[in-house]
N, C-alpha and C positions, 0 to 999 in steps of 0.2 A: 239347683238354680235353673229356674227357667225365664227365656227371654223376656218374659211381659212383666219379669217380678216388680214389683213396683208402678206396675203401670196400673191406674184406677178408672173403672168405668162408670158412669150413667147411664144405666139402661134402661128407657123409657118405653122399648119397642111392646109389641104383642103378635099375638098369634104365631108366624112361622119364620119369616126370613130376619126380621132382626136379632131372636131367640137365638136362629139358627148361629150367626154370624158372633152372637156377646158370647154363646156358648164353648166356641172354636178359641174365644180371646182367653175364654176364664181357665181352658184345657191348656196355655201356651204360657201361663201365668198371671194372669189379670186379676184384678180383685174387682167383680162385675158385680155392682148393685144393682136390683132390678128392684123399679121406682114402679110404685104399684099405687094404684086407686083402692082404698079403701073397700070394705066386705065384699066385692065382686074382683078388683083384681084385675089383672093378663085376661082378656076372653075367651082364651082356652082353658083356662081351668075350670070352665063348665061342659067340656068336651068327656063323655065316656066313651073307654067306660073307667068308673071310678072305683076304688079302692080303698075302706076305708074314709070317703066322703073326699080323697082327692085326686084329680084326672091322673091318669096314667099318659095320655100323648099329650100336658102338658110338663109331666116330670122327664120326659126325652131331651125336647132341647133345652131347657132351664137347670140342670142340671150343676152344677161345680160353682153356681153364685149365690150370692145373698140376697134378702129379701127385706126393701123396706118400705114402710104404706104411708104414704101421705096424702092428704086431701091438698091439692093444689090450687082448688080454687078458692082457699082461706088467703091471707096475706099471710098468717103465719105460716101455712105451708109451705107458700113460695118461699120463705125467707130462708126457711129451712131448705128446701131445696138447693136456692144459691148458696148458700153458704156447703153444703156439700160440693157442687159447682168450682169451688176457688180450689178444693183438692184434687180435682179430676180431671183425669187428662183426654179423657173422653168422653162426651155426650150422643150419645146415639138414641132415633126417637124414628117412630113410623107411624105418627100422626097425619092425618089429611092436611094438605096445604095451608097454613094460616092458622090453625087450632092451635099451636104453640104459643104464637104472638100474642092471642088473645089470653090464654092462661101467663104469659109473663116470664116464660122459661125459652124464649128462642134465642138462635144464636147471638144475638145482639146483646138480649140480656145477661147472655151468659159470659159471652166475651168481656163485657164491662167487669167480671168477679174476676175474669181468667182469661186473660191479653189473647196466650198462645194454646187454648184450647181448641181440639179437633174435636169440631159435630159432623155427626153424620145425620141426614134425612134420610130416609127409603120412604118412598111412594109409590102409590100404583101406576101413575101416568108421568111424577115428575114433579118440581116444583116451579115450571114456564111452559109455555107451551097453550094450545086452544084449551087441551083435556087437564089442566093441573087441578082443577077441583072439582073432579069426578071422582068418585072412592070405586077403587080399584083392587081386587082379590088376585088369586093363581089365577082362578078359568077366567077373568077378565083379558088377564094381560096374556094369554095361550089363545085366546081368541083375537086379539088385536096383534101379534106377529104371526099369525097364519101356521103357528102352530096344531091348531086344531084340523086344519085344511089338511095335514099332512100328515095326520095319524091314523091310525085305524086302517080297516080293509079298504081294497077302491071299490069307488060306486058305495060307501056307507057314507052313514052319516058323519059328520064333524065329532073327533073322538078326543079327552084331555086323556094326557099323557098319567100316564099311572101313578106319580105322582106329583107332589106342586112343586114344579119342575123350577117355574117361576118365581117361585119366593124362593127357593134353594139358591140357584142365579143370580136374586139380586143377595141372597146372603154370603154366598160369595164373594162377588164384586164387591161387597163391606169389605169383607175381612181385608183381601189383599189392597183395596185402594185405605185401610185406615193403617195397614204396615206401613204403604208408600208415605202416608201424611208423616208418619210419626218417623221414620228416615228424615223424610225432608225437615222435620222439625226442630231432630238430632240435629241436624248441619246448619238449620238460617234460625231456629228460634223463635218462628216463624207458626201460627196454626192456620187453621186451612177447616173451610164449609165445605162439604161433601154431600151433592146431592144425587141421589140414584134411585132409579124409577123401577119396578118389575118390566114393565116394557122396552124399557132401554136391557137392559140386561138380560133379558130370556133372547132378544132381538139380537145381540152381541154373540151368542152362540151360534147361529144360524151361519157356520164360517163357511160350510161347502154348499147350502145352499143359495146364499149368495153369491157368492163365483158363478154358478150355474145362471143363476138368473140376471148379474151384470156381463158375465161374461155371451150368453146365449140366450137371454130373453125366456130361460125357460123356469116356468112356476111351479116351485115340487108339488106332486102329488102325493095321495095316500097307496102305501105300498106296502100294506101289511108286515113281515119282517124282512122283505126283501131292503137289498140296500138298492141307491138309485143308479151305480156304476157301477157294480162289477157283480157276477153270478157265476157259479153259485156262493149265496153268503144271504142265508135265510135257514128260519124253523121246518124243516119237515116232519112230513106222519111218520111214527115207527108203528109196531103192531101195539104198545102200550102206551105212547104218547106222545112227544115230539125230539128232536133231536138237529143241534143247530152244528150249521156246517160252514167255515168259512175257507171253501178252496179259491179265491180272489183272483189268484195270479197263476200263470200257465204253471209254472212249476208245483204250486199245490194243488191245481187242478189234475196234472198228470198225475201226481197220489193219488190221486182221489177215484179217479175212474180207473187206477191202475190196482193201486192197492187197498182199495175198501169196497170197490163197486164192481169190481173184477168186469168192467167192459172198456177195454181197450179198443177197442173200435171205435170209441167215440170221440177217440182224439183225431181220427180222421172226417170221422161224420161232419160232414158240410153245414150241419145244422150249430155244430157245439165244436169246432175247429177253432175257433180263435175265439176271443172274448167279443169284438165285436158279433158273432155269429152269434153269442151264448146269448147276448142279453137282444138279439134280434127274438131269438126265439125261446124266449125264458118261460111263457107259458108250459109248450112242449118239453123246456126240459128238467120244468118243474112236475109234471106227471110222469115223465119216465123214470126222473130217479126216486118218486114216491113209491111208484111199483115197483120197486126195489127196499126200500125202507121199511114198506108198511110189512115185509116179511120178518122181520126179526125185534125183540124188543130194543129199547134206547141204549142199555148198559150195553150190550151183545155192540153195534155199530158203533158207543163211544172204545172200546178197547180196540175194535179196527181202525178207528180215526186214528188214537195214541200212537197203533203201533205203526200206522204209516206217516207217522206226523203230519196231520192235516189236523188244524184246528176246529173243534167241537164241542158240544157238551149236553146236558139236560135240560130240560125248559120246567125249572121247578116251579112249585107252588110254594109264597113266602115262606110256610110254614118248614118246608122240605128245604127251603134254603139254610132258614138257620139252625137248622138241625145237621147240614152237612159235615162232613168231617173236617173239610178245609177250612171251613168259614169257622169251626169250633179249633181246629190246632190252629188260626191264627189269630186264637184270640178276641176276637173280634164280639163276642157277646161277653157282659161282664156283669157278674152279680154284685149288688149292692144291700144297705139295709137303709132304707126312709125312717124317718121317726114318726109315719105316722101310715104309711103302707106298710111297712114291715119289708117282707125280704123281696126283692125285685132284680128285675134283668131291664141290661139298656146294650146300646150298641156302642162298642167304643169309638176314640180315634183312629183313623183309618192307617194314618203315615206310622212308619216303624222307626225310629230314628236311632243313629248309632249310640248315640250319648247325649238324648235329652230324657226325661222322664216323662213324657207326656200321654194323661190317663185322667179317667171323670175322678177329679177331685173329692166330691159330696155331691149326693142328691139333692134333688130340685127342691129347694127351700118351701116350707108353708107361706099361706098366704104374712106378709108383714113379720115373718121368724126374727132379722135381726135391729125390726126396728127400734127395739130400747140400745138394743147394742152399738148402733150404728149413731143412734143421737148421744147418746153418752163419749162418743169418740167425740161428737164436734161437738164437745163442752153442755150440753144440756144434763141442768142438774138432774137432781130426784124428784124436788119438787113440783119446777116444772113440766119434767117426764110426765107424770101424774096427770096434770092437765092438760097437756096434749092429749093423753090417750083420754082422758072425760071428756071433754071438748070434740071427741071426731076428729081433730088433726090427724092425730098417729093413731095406728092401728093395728094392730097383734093378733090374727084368728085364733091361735091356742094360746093366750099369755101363761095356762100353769099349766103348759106339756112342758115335759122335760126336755132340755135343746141337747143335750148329750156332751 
């Protein structure tokens, strides 16, 4: 039994943060329809590289739901749609502002099939505001909270964050504000419009930077992997490649210069005596302790870090990550078989939990996989079926693969 058993989704979203967010529902036990437009689909399933003829970074987040295709802009689609609508206890959609209204599926109309349904919007700028009808991506909304400003080397140019930091954020922000709706629903019976923007949400992480800048007027800058308060706690050179070091606090800085860097004298040096001296002069004491680094390889300085407990480790290359031993004994990569990729790897659930079961269900559905299945649940006969799928309503990309 898992928490969401029973609980049914609409999932209208595309590309990354709503995927991100129906995909976390569907791992927690949701039964996640994802509502697709006809022969083109989610717009990342023309994302390669493909497999097969199907995207592999749209079978990531799409992963553990079902798949069904309707043309929405028929009357009989829409009708079909509400009428899914009156089962569901969630609609969720990352349309641009107003495109809902116009196709017949927004919350109004949906509320009218379903009192106390939860919708969720996610937008790039928002659904009020100067900016609600600008269409809005990650490096949109990384550039409009000053994300960009505050990546990368200094003196470079404006860097996005390695990944779409931004839609992960607002898919986030899904997840745990459609827990809260559906608590509060539990207790007043009551449903609740959820609107959330990439920019409100990337902007809502920015916790210490903000203090800094309400508190002291001061605008983060780019700091490479320096952090902005405390040193050392940054990548350095080793003779093979880098190696990250987090002595923060006097007490794991005295390890550090005591039992990895073997220079005790530094805890006097005027220059690196207290923290406030460190980060006076972090330039200087980031070449001294490099000429020390750059003698030895990465593994050789992390078994000195371990053994004087000071936090450390490698600065791998994705590929070196999940190949690790840790990240493979905890599971964390999981093979699967697609019906139409064949045998594939995806990244599991992160949280380990004592006693729930939570794990990627099924692979990422074909384009429209369970749409005869799915209308056949809300009473659409055979006959009908038929003509929907002639018609362009409904739509099936493999109707004679085998569903398994």
């Amino acid at each position: 039994m898992l928490p969401l058993d029973g609980f049914r989704v609409l999932d209208l979203t595309r590309f990354l943060s709503g995927p991100y967010a129906t995909m976390v529902l569907a791992e927690l036990g949701a039964d996640v329809i994802k509502v697709e437009q006809p022969h083109t689909g989610d717009d990342s399933r023309r994302l390669a590289p493909k497999v097969n003829g199907e995207s592999y970074p749209f079978a990531m987040p799409n992963r553990s739901k079902r798949s069904i295709s309707l043309d929405l802009k028929t009357d009989r689609g829409r009708e079909l749609f509400l009428h899914l609508a009156r089962e569901a206890d969630l609609v969720i959609e990352n349309f641009r502002p107003g495109v809902v209204a116009r196709l017949g599926i927004d919350y109004e109309a949906v509320r009218a099939v379903r009192p106390d349904v939860l919708y969720c919007a996610i937008s790039g700028f928002g659904q009020t505001g100067p900016y609600r009808d600008r269409p809005g991506f990650d490096i949109m909304a990384q550039g409009a909270v000053g994300l960009m400003r505050m990546t990368g080397e200094p003196g470079g140019r404006p860097a996005k964050v390695g990944i779409a930091i931004n839609d992960i954020a607002a898919g986030a922000t899904a997840i745990y504000s459609i827990l809260a709706a559906q608590i509060q629903r539990s207790r007043t019976g009551e449903g609740q419009y959820m609107d959330i923007s990439l920019v409100d949400a990337g902007l809502a992480w920015t916790v210490w930077e903000s203090g800094a800048y309400f508190g002291a007027g001061e605008v983060p800058q780019p700091t490479g992997t320096r952090h902005r308060r405390s040193t050392p706690y940054q990548a350095y050179r080793t003779a093979d490649g880098y190696v990250t070091v987090g002595a923060n606090n006097d007490r794991l800085w005295t390890r550090f210069v005591t039992g990895v860097l073997d220079r005790p004298e530094w805890l006097t040096d005027p220059r690196f005596a207290t923290l406030p001296d460190r980060m006076e002069h972090i330039d200087e004491l980031e070449v001294e302790i490099e000429r020390l680094t750059t003698t030895r390889g990465t593994h050789e300085w992390i078994k000195l870090l371990d053994r004087a407990g000071v936090p450390g480790g490698p600065v791998l290359t994705y590929d070196e990550a999940l190949a690790d031993h840790h990240i493979l004994a905890r599971e964390m990569v999981v093979d699967l078989e697609h019906p139409l990729i064949g045998a594939m790897r995806t990244i599991a659930p992160p949280t380990k939990f004592s006693g729930l079961d939570q794990r990627v269900r099924s692979p990422a559905p074909w384009l429209g996989q369970h749409t005869a299945q799915l209308l056949r649940e809300s009473g659409v006969d055979d006959a009908e079926l038929a003509q929907l799928f002639a018609g362009g309503v409904a739509y099936d990309a493999h109707p004679d693969h085998e569903r398994g």
